[in-house]
C-alpha positions in Angstrom: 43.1 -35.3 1.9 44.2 -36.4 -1.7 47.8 -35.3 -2.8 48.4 -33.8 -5.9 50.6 -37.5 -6.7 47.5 -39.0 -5.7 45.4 -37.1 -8.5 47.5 -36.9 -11.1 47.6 -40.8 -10.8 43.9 -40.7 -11.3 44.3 -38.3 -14.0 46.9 -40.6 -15.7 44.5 -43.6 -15.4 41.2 -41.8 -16.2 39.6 -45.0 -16.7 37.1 -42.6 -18.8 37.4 -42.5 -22.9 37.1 -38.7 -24.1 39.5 -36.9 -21.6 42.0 -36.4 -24.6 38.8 -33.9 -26.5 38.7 -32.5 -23.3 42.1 -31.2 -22.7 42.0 -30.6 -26.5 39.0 -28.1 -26.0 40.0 -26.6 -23.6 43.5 -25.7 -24.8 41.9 -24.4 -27.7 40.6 -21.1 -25.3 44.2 -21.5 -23.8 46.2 -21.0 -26.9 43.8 -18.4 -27.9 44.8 -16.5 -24.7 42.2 -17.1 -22.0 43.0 -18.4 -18.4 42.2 -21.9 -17.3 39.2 -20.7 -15.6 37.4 -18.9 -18.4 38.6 -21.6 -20.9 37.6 -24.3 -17.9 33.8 -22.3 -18.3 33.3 -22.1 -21.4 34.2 -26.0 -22.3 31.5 -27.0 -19.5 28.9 -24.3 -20.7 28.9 -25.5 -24.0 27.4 -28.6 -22.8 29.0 -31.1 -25.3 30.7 -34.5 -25.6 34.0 -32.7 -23.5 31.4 -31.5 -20.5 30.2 -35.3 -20.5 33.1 -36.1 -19.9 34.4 -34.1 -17.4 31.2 -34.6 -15.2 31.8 -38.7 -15.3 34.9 -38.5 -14.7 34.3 -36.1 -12.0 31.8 -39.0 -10.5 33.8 -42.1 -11.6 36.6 -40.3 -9.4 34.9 -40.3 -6.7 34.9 -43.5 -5.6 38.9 -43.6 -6.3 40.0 -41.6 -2.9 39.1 -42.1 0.3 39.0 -38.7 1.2 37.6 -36.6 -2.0 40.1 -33.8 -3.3 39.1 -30.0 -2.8 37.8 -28.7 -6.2 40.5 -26.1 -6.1 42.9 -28.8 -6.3 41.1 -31.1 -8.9 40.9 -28.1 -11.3 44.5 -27.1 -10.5 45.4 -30.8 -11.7 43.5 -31.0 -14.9 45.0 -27.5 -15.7 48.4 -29.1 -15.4 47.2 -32.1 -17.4 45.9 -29.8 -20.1 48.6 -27.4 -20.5 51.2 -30.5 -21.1 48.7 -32.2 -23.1 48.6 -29.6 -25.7 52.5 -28.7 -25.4 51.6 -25.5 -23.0 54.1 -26.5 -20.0 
């Protein structure tokens, strides 16, 4: 199984343009007081340019480990990467 060094590496070299909207989107919801999940929700139910993203980075990823991450621990990683990206930490 992944570490979490070994996906935030892949989350520092996303190798995918558009991941700074999508940590932008979603700390929109997180400043305005929702949790990661909800905020994580609503980004991908709104089915835009940030969800596109998401879902090719999600399969661009995949052929970066050997042994795919748990979800759980992908999320928790991009909740991390979002909540320093828009000075949350």
């Amino acid at each position: 199984m992944a570490s979490s060094y070994e996906i935030r590496a892949v989350f520092a070299d996303p190798q995918v343009d558009g991941m700074d909207a999508l940590y932008k989107a979603i700390g929109c919801f997180l400043k305005d007081g929702a949790d990661f999940d909800r905020a994580y929700q609503l980004v991908i139910e709104a089915s835009g340019v940030e969800a596109a993203t998401w879902i090719t980075f999600c399969v661009q990823c995949a052929t970066r480990f050997d042994d795919t991450p748990e979800e759980s621990e992908f999320l928790s990683v991009l909740e991390q990467m979002t909540r320093e990206h828009v000075g949350m930490d």
